[in-house]
N, C-alpha and C positions, 0 to 999 in steps of 0.2 A: 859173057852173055847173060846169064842166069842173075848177076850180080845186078848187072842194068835194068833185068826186069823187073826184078827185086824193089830198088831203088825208086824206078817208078810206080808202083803198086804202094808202096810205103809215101811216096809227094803225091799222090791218089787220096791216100786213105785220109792224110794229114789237110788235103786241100777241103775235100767234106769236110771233117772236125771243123774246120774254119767258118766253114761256108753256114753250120748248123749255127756254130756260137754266132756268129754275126746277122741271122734270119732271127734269130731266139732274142738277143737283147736290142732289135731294131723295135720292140712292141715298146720301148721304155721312150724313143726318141718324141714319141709325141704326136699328133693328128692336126691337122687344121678344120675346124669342121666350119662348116658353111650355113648352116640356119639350124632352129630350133626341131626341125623337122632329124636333122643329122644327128643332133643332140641327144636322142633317144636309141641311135647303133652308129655308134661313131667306131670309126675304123682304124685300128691300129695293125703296123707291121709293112715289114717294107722287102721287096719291090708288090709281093700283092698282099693286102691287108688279111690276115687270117683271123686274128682278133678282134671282136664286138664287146664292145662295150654299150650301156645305157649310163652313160655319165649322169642325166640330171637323176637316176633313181639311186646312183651310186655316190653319191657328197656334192655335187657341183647341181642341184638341180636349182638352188637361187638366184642362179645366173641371170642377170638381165641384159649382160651388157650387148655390146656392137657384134656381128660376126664380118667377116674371118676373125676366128681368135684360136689360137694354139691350147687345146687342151692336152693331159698326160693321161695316162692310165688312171684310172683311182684306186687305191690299194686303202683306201681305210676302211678296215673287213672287220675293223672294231665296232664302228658305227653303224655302218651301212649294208646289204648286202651286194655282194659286186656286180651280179648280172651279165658275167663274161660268156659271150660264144665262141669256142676256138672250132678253126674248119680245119681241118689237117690235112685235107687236099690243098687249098691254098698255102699250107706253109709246106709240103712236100714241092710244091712247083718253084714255088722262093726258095725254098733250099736248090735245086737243082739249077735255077737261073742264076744266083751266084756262085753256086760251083762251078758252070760254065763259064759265066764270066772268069773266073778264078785261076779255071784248067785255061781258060786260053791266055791268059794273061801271061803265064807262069813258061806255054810252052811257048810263046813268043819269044820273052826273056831267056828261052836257053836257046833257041834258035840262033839268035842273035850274038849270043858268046861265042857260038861258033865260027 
């Protein structure tokens, strides 16, 4: 009995671990932003965006071209300064909407072994 709790407290612990790294390097996948107006706090992070960025004050402001268009983070911190707002409520909610997802996923799949 103790061993089973155990067990689970430990596919707990490890399914957050997961759930963090997968909220943390979703800010890398990328945004689509939608006008020049977006341009200026473009939203990065996934399932709710917790990261701002001001892409044109951060390397990309010569943009002229069409929108939608898939921009990244900008990390050149060499050049430019970055201009990031992180919300940490938003990425606490992200984390725990893919934990969820995650725990359910997980207790489905043992349900089903049985």
């Amino acid at each position: 009995m103790l061993l089973r709790i155990m067990k689970n407290i430990i596919s707990l612990l490890f399914l957050l671990l997961v759930s963090i790294i997968l909220v943390f390097f979703s800010v890398f996948f990328g945004s689509y932003i939608e006008s020049y107006e977006e341009f200026r706090n473009a939203p990065f992070g996934l399932p709710i965006p917790f990261v701002y960025q001001d892409v044109a004050a951060a390397g990309a402001g010569d943009y002229l071209g069409d929108f939608p268009r898939r921009f990244n983070l900008q990390t050149d911190f060499l050049d430019h300064d970055l201009h990031i707002t992180f919300i940490k409520s938003n990425f606490i909610y992200s984390v725990l909407i893919v934990f969820s997802l995650l725990k359910i996923l997980y207790f489905v799949r043992k349900i089903r072994k049985k």
